[in-house]
C-alpha positions in Angstrom: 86.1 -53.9 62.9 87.9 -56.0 65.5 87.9 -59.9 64.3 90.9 -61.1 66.3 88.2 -62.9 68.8 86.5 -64.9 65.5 87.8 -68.8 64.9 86.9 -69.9 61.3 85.6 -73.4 61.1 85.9 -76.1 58.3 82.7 -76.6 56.2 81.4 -80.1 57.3 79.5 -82.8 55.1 76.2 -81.3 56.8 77.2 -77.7 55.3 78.0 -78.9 52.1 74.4 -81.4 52.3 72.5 -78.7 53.4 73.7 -75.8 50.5 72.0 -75.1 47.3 74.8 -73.4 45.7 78.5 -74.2 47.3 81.1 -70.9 45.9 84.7 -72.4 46.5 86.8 -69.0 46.6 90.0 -70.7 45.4 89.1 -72.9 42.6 90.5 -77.3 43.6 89.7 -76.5 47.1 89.4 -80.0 49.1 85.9 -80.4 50.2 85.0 -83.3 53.0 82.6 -84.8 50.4 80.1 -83.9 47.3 78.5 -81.1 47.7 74.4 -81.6 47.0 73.5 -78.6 45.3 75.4 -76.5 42.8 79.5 -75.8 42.6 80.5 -72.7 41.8 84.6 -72.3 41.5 85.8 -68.6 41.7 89.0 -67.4 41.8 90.2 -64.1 43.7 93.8 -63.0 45.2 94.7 -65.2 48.3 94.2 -61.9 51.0 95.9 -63.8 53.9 98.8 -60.9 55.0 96.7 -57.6 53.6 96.0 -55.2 55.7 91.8 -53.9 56.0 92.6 -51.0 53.5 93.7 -53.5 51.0 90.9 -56.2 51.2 88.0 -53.5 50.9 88.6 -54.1 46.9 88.2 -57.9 47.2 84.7 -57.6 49.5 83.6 -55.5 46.9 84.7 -57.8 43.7 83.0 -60.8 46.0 80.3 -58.7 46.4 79.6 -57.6 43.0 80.2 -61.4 41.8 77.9 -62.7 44.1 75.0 -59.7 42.6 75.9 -60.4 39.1 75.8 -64.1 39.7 72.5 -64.5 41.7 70.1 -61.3 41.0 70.5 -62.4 37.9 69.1 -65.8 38.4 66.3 -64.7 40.6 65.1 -62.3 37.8 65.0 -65.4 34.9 
């Protein structure tokens, strides 16, 4: 999948006012204030110079994290 063409963007105040649940991928990230709902602090390998190959494993830990985390809840 070509991606070169895609811009991330910073997570505003209206993100962070508008989220339930806020997942910060790299735990003491800097947000641009509180978040309203729910903080959730994970921590996975910084994947900035792998190749596609090797960040297949980490979309399927995030994935798997995210199942365990929230089928979970909606079944309580």
């Amino acid at each position: 999948m070509d991606i070169t063409d895609r811009l991330p963007r910073a997570v505003t105040s209206g993100d962070l006012d508008a989220a339930d649940v806020v997942v910060l991928m790299k735990p003491g990230l800097a947000l641009p204030s509180k978040p309203r709902g729910e903080v959730l602090e994970w921590s996975f390998p910084n994947p900035e110079t792998w190749d596609a190959d090797a960040v297949r494993p980490l979309r399927e830990a995030v994935s798997e994290k995210i199942s365990a985390t929230f089928v979970a809840r909606s079944t309580t």
